[in-house]
N, C-alpha and C positions, 0 to 999 in steps of 0.2 A: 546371960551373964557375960559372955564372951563379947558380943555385941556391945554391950556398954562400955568394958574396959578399954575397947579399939575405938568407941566413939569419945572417949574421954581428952586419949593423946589425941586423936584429932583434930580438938576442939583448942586442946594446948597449944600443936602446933599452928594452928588456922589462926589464934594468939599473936603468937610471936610473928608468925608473915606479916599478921596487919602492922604487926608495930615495926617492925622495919621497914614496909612499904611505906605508913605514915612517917616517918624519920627521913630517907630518901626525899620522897615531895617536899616536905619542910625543906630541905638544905636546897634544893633545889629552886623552889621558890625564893629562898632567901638569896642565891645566887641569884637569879634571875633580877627580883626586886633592887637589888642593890646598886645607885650609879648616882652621880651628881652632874648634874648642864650647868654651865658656862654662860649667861645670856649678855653678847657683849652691845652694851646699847651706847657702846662709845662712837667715835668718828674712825678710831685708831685699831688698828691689826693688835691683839693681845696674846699674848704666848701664858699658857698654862704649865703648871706640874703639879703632879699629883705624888704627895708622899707618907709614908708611912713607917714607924719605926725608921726614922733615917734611912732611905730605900725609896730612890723613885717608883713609884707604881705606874707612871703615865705621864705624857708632856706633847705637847701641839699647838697651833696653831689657831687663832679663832678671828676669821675677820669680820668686818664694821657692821653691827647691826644683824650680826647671825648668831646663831646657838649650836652648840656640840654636846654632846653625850657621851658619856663616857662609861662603861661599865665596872665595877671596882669586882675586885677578886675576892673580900670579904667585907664582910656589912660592920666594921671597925669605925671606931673613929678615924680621921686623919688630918692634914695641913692640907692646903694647898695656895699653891703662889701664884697670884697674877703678876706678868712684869710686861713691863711696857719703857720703853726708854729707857732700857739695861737698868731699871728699877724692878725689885719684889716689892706685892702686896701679900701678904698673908692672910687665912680665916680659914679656920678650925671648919671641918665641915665630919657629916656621920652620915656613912652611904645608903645604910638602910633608911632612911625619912626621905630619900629621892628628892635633896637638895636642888633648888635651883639659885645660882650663885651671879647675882644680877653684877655687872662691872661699868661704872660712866668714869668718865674722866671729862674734867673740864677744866677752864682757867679761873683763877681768883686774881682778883687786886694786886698791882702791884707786879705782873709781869709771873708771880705763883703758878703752878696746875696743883691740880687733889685728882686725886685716884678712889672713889669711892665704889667698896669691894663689901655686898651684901649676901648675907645666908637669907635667905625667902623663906624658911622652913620655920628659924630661929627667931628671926629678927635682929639678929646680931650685923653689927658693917664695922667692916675696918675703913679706917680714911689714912692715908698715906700721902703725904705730899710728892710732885714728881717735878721732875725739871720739865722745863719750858721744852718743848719739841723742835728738832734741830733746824726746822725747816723756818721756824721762828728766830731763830736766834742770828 
């Protein structure tokens, strides 16, 4: 009799460990899992930021034809800006789906540029018009 009642709670407690060890790994993987890349397949140097709740979460650098990573601190939605030409492009990105946020920039008719700013997860693109590049002008 004794014997069962000490294997009872132990079996409770041996419970409750797994489910906080399972809980820990989760948050953990969820951190881990969580980031969006930048893939800039433009000619042009693009500058990122990463925000949230009005709060930069991250901002840098990305140049021509390269990709960056970035790891977000919660698997949240958020904004983020490409700017290029002391222009912002804007797209909504969610870090848990490990976004990849394709960036071209190119000229149109008429002496124009467009900034097109894709989510690869979604399908979603912002298109932003941009001024001419100064080296053009």
């Amino acid at each position: 009799i004794c014997l069962h009642s000490h294997t009872g709670s132990f079996l409770q407690v041996s419970l409750e460990m797994k489910a906080i060890v399972c809980l820990l790994v989760a948050a953990l993987a969820c951190i881990e899992a969580c980031h969006v890349e930048i893939d800039n397949r433009s000619g042009y140097e693009i500058g990122w930021t990463l925000v949230f709740a009005s709060k930069t979460e991250g901002f840098g650098l990305v140049d021509s034809g390269t990709r960056h990573t970035h790891n977000c601190n919660t698997c949240l939605p958020r904004d983020i800006y490409i700017t290029w030409n002391n222009v912002n492009c804007m797209i909504q990105v969610n870090c848990v789906s490990k976004p990849t946020i394709e960036v071209n920039i190119y000229p149109q008719s008429g002496g124009r540029w467009m900034m097109n700013v894709r989510n690869k997860s979604y399908g979603y693109t912002s298109q932003c018009p941009m001024p001419a590049p100064k080296s053009l002008l």
